[in-house]
C-alpha positions in Angstrom: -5.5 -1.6 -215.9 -2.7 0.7 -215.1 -1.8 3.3 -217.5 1.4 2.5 -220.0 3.8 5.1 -219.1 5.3 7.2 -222.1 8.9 8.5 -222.0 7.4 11.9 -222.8 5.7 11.3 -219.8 8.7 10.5 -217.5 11.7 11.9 -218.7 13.4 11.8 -214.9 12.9 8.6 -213.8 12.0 8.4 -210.4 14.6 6.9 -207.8 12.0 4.4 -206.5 9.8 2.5 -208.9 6.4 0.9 -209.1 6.6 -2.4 -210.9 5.0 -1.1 -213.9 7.6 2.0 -214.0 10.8 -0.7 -213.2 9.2 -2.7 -216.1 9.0 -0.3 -218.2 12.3 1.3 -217.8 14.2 -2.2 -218.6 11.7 -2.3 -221.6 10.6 -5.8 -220.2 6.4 -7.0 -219.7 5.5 -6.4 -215.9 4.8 -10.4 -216.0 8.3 -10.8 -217.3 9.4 -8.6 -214.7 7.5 -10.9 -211.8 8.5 -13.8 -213.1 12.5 -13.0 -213.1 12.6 -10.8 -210.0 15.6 -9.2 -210.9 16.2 -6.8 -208.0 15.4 -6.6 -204.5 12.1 -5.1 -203.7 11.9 -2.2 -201.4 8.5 -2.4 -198.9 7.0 1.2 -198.3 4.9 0.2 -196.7 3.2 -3.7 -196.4 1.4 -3.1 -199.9 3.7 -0.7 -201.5 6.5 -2.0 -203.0 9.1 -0.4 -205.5 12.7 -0.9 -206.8 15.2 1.3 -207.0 16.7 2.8 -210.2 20.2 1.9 -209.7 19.5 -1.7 -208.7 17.8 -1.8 -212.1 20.2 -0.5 -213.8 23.3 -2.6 -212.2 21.2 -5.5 -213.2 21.1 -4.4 -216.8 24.8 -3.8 -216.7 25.0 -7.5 -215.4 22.8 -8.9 -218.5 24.9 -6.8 -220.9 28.1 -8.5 -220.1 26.4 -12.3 -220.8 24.9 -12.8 -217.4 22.8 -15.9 -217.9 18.7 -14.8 -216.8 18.6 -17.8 -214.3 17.4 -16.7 -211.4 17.4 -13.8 -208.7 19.9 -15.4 -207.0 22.7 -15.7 -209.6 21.4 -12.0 -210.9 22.6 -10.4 -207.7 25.8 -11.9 -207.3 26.9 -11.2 -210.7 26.4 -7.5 -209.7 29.1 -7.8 -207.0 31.6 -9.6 -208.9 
């Protein structure tokens, strides 16, 4: 099981984000997380993936002016409206 990251721990969030570090920094469960797929997912490699901060953080901006939590789909285009 991977470690629970502490803000202590990461007070400059990295740019790029595990899905544990993503999760965390929206303050949602990693299943949660998996299960809405809120932003695109950026391949590193074929078995690394991460998101990037500022996707995270539109989408937040999205759910704080009454987006619906639908789907991926509706997510992202609320961001560019």
């Amino acid at each position: 099981m991977a470690h629970k990251l502490t803000l202590q721990e990461l007070p400059d969030w990295p740019l790029l984000m595990t899905i544990e570090e993503a999760s965390r920094y929206v303050g949602i469960s990693v299943n949660l997380f998996r299960t809405l797929n809120p932003v695109q997912k950026i391949y590193i490699s074929e078995k690394s993936v991460r998101y990037h901060r500022e996707d995270l953080k539109a989408w937040v901006q999205v759910l704080k002016h009454g987006a619906p939590i639908t789907s991926n789909d509706a997510i992202i285009k609320g961001m560019f409206n």
